[in-house]
SEBA-65102 format. One record per residue: residue in one letter; x, y, z of N, C-alpha, C in turn; residue number from 1; chain. Coordinates in steps of 0.02 Angstrom, whole numbers, plus 32768, in hexadecimal, padded with zeros to 4 digits. Atoms other than C-alpha are relative to their C-alpha. Layout:
BEGIN
  residu  n.c1  n.c2  n.c3  ca.c1  ca.c2  ca.c3  c.c1  c.c2  c.c3  num  chaine
       A     X     Y     Z      X      Y      Z     X     Y     Z  NUM       A
...
END
This chain:
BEGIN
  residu  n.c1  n.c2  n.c3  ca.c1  ca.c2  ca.c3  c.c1  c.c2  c.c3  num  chaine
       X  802A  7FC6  8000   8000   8000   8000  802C  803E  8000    1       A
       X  7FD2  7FA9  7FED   8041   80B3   7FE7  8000  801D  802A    2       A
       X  8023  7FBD  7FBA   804F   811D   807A  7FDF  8057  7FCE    3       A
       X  801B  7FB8  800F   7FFD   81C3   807A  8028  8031  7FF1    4       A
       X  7FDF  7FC8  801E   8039   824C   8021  7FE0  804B  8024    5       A
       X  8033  7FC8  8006   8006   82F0   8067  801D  8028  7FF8    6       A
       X  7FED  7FBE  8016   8069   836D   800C  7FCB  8009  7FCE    7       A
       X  803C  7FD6  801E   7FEF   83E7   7FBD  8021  7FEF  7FA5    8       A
       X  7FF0  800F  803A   7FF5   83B5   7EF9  7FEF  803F  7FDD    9       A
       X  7FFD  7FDC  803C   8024   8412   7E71  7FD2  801D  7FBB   10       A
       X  8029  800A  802B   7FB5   8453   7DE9  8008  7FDC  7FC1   11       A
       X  8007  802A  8045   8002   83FD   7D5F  801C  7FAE  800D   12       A
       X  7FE7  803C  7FDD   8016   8363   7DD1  7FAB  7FE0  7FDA   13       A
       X  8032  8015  8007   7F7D   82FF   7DA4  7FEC  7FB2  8012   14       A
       X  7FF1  8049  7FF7   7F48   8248   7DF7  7FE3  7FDF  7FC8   15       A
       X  8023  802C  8034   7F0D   81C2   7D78  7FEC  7FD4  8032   16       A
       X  802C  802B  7FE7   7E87   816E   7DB4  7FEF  7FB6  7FD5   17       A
       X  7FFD  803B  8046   7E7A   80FC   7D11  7FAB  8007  7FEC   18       A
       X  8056  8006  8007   7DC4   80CD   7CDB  7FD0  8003  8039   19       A
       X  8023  7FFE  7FB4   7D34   8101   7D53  7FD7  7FBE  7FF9   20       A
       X  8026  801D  8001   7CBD   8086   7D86  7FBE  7FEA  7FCC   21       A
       X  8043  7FF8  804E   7C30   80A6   7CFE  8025  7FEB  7FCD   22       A
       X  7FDC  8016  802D   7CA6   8098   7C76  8003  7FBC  8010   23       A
       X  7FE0  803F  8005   7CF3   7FF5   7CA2  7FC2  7FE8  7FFA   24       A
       X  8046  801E  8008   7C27   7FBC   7CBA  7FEB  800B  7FAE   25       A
       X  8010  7FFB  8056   7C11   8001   7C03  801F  7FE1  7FCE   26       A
       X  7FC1  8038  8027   7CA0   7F9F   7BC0  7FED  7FBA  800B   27       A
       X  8003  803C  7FF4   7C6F   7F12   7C0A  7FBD  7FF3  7FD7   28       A
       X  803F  7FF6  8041   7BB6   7F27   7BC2  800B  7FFF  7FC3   29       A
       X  7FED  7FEA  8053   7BEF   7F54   7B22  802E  7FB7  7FE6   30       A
       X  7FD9  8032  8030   7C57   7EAB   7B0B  7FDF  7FCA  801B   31       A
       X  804A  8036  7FE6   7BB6   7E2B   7B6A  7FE7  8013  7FB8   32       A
       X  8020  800C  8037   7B5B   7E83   7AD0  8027  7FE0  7FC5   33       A
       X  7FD8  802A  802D   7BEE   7E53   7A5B  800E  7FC3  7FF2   34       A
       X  7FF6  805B  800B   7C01   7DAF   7A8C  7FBB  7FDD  8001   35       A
       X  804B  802B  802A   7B46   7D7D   7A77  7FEB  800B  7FBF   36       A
       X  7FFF  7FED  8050   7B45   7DD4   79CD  8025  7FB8  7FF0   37       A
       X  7FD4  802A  8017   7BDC   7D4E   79AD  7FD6  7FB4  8003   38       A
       X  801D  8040  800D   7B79   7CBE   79E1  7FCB  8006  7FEB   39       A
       X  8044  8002  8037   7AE5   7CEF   7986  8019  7FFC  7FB4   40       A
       X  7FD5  8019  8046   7B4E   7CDA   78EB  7FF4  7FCE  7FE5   41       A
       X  7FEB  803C  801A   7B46   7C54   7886  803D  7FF4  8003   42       A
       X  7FD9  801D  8015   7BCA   7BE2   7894  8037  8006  7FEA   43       A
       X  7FD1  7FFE  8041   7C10   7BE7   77F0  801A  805B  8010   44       A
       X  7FE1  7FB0  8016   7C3C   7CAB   77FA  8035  800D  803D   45       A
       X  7FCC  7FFF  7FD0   7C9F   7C89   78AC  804C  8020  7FD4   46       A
       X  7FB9  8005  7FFD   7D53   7C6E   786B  7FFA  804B  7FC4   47       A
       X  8001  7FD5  803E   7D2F   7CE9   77D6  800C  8050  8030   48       A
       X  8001  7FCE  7FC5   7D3F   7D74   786B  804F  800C  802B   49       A
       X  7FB2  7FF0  7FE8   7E01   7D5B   78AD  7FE9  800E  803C   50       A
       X  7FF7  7FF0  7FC2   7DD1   7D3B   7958  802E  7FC4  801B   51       A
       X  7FC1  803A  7FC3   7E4C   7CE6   79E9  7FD8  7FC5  7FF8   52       A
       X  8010  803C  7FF7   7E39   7C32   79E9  7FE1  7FE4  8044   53       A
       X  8026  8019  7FC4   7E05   7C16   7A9E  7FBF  8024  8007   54       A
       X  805B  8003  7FFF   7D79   7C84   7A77  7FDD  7FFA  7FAF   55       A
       X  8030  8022  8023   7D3A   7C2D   79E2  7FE9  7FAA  8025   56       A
       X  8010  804F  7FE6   7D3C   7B83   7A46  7FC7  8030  803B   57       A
       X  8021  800B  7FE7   7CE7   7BDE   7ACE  7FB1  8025  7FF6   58       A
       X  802F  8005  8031   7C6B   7C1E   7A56  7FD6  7FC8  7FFD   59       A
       X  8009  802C  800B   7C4D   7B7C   7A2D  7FC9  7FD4  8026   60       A
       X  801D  8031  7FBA   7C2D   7B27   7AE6  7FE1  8044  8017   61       A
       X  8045  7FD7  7FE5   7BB9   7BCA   7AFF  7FCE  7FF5  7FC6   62       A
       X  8044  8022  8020   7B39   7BA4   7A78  7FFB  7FD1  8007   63       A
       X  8013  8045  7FD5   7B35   7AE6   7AC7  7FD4  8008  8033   64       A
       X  8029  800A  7FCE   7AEE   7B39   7B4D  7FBA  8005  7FF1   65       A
       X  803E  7FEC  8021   7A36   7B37   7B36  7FCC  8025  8054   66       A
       X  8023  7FE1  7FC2   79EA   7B6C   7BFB  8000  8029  8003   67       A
       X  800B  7FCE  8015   79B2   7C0E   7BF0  803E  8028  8042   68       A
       X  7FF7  7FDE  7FD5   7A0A   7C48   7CA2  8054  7FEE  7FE8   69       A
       X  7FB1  8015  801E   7ABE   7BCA   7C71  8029  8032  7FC9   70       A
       X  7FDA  7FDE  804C   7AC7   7C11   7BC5  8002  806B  8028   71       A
       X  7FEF  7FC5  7FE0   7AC7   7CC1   7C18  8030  8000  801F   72       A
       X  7FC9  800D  7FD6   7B39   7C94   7C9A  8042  7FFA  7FBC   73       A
       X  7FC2  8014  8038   7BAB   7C4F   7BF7  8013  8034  7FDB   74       A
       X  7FE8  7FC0  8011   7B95   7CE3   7BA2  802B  803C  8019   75       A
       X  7FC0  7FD4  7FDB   7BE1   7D46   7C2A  8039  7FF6  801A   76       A
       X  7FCC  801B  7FFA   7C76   7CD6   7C30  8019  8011  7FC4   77       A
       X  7FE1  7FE4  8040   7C93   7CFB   7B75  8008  8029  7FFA   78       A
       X  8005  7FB5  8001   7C7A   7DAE   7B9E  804B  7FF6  801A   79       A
       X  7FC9  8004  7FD5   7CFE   7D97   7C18  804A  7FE9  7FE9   80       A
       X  7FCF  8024  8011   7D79   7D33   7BC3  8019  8043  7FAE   81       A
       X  7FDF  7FE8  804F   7D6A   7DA0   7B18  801E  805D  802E   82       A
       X  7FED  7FB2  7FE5   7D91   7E4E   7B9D  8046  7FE8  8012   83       A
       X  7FB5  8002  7FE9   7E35   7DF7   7BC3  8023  8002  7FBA   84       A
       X  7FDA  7FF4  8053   7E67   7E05   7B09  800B  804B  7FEA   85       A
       X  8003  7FB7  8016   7E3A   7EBE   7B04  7FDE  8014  7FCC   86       A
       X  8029  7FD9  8044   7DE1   7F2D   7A7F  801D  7FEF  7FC7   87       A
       X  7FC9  8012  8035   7E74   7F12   7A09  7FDE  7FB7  7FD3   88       A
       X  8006  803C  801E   7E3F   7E59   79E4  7FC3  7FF9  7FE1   89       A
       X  8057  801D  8020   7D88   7E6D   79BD  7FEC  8049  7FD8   90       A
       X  8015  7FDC  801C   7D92   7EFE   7948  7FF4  7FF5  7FB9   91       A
       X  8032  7FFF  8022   7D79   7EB5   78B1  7FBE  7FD1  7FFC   92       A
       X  8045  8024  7FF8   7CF0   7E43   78EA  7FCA  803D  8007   93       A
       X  801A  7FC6  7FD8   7CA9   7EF1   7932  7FEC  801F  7FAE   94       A
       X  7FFD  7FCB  8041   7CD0   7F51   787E  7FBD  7FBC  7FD1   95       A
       X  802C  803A  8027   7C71   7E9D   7837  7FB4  7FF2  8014   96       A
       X  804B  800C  7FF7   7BD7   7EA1   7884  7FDF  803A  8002   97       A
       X  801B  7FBE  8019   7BCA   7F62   7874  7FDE  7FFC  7FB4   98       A
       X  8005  8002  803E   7BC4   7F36   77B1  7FBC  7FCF  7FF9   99       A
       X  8046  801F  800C   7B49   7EBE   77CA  7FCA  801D  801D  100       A
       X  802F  7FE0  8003   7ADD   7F2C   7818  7FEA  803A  7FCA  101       A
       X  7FFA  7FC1  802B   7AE8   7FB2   7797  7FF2  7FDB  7FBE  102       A
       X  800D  8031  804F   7AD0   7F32   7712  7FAC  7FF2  7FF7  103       A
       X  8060  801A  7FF7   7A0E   7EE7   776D  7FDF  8059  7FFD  104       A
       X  801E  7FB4  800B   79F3   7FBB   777A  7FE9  800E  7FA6  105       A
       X  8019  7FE6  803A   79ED   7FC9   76C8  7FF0  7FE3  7FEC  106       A
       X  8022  801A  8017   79A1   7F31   768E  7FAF  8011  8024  107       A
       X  804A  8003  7FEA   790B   7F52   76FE  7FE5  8054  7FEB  108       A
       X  8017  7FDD  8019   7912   7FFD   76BC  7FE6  8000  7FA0  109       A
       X  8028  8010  8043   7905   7FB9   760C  7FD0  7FEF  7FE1  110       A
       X  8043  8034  7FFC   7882   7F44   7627  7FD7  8028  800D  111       A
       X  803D  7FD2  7FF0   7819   7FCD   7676  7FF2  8035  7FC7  112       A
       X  800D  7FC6  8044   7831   8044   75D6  7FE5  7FCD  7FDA  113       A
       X  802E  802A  800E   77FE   7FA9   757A  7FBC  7FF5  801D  114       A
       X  8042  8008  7FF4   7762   7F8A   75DB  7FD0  804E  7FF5  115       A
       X  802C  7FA8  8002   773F   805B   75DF  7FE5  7FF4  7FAB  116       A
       X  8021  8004  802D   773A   8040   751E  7FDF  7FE0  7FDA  117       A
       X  8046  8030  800C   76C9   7FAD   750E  7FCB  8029  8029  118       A
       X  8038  7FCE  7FE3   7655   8015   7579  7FF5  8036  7FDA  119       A
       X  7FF1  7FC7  8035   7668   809D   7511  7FD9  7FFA  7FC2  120       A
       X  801E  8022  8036   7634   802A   7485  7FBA  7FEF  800F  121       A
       X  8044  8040  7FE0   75A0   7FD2   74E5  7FD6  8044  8005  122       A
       X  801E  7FD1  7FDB   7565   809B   7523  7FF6  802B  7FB3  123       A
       X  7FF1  7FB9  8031   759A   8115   7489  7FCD  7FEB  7FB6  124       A
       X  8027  8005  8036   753A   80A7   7404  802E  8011  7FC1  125       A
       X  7FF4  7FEB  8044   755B   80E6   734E  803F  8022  8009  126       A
       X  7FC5  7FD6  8014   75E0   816A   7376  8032  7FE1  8018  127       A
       X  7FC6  8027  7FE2   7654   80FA   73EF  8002  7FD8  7FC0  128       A
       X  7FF7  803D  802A   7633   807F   735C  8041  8025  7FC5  129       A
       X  7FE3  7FD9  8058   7664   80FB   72C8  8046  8021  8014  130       A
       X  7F9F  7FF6  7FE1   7718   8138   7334  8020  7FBC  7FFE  131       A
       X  7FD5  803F  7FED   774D   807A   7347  8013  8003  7F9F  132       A
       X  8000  8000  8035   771E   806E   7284  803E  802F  7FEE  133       A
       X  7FC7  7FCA  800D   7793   8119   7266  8036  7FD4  8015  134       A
       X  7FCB  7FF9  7FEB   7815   80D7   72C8  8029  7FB9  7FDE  135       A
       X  7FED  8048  8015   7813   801B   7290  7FD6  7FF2  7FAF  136       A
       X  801A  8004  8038   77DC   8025   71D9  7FF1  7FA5  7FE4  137       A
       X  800A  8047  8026   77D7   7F66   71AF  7FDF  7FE3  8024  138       A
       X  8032  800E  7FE1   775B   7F2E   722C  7FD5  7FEA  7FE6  139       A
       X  8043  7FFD  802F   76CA   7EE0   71FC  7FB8  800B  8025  140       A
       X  8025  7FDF  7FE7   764A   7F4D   721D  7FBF  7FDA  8015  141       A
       X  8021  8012  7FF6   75B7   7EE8   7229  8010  7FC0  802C  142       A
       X  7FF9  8049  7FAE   75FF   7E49   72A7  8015  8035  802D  143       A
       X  8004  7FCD  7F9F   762F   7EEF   7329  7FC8  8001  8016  144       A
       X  8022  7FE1  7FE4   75A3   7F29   7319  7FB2  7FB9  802D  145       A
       X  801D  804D  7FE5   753F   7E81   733D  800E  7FEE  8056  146       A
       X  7FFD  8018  7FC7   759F   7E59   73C6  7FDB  8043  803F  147       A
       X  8026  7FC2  7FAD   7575   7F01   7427  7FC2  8018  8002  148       A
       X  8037  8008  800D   74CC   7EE5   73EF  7FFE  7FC2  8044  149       A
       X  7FF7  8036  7FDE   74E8   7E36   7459  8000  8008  8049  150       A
       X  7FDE  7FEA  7FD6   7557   7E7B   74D8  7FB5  802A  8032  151       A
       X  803A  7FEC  7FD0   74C0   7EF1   751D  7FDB  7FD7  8007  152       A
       X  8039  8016  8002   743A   7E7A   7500  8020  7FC3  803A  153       A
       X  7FE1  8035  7FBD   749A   7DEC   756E  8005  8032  804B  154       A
       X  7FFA  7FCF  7FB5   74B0   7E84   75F7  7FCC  7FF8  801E  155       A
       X  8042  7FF0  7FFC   740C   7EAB   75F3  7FDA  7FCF  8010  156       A
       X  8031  8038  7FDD   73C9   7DF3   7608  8020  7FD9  8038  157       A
       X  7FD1  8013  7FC4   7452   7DD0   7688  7FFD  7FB0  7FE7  158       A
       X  8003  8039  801E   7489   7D3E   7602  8052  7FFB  800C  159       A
       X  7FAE  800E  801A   754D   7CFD   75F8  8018  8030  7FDA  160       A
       X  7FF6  7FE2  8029   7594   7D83   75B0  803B  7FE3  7FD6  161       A
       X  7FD0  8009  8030   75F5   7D2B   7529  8014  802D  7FCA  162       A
       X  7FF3  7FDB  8031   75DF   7DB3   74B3  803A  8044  8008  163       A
       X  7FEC  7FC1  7FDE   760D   7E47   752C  8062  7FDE  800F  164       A
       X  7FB7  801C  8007   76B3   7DC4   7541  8031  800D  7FBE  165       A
       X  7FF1  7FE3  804D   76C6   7DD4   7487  8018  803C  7FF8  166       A
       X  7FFD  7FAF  801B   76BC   7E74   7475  804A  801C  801D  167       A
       X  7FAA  7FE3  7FF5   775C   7E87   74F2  8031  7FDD  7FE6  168       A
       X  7FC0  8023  801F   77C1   7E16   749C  8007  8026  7FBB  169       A
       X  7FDC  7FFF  804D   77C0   7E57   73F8  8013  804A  8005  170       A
       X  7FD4  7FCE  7FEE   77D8   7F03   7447  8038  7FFC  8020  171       A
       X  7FB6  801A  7FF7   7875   7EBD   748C  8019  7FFC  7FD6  172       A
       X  7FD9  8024  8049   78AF   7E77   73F2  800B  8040  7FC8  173       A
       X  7FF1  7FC3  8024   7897   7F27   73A9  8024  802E  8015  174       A
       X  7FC1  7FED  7FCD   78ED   7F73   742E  8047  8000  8001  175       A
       X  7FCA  8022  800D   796B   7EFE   7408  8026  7FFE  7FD5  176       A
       X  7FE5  800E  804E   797C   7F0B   735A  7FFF  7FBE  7FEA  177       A
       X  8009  804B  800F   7958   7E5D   7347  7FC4  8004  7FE0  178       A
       X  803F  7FFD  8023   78A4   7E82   7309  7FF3  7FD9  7FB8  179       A
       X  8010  8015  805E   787E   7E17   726A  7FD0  801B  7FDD  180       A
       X  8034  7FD8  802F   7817   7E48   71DA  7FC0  7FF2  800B  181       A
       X  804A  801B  7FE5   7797   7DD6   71F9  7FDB  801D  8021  182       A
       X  8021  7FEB  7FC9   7760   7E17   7297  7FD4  803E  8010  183       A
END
């Protein structure tokens, strides 16, 4: 133990305390959520990540666990084990699952501009019809218009909408540039 110091300190003396309490609790939080991200992974994308070998094995023997209170407990052993490696080791797993979030962000924003303009189609009638026409000239005008003839009428009788399914696929496919002539 140090003895006591009690000369009056300096102003450009300063003690280091290191990390306060909160912090180190936020660090620790912050790598419990990391390491259940990791075992929610598939599998196959583990090694593809460049993490330490003792924590892909104990990866491994934590999704074995299946008891809801164990597998918690396990999880915060993996927490524990991947904080003795440091930040350093799990940054690009960190930079890798950033990307995969940013990847499901814009598919679900695509899919929703897709569904806005089948609605669009199903609501606007003639003029939503006659902009798709402008935009996609080889269409064939009379199977669109069928289906979103369909498309409401299945709404409306609260039937399978196979048509209203239709209708987003081949606006995908135009989306896509994949669109055939046929269609």
């Amino acid at each position: 133990m140090k003895p006591y110091d009690d000369r009056p300190k300096k102003d450009d003396e300063e003690e280091d305390f290191g990390p306060s309490r909160s912090e180190l609790r936020r660090n620790a939080l912050d790598m419990l959520k990391l390491a259940k991200q990791l075992v929610e992974l598939p599998p196959s994308r583990i090694p593809k990540l460049k993490l330490p070998e003792d924590i892909v094995d104990e990866i491994g023997r934590t999704r074995k666990v299946t008891a809801h209170i164990a597998h918690k407990r396990q999880l915060a052993f993996l927490a524990k084990q991947m904080r003795r490696h440091g930040d350093e080791a799990f940054t690009d797993a960190r930079a890798a699952l950033g990307e995969d979030r940013d990847r499901q962000r814009q598919e679900a924003a695509h899919m929703h501009r897709l569904e806005a303009r089948r609605e669009k189609l199903m609501e606007g009638g003639d003029v939503a019809l006659g902009e798709l026409f402008d935009e996609y000239p080889q269409l064939d005008r009379q199977h669109l218009r069928s289906l979103v003839r369909q498309a409401k009428a299945e709404r409306e009788a609260s039937k399978p909408l196979h048509a209203f399914r239709e209708l987003y696929r081949i606006i995908k496919e135009l989306e896509a540039g994949t669109g055939d002539d046929e269609t």
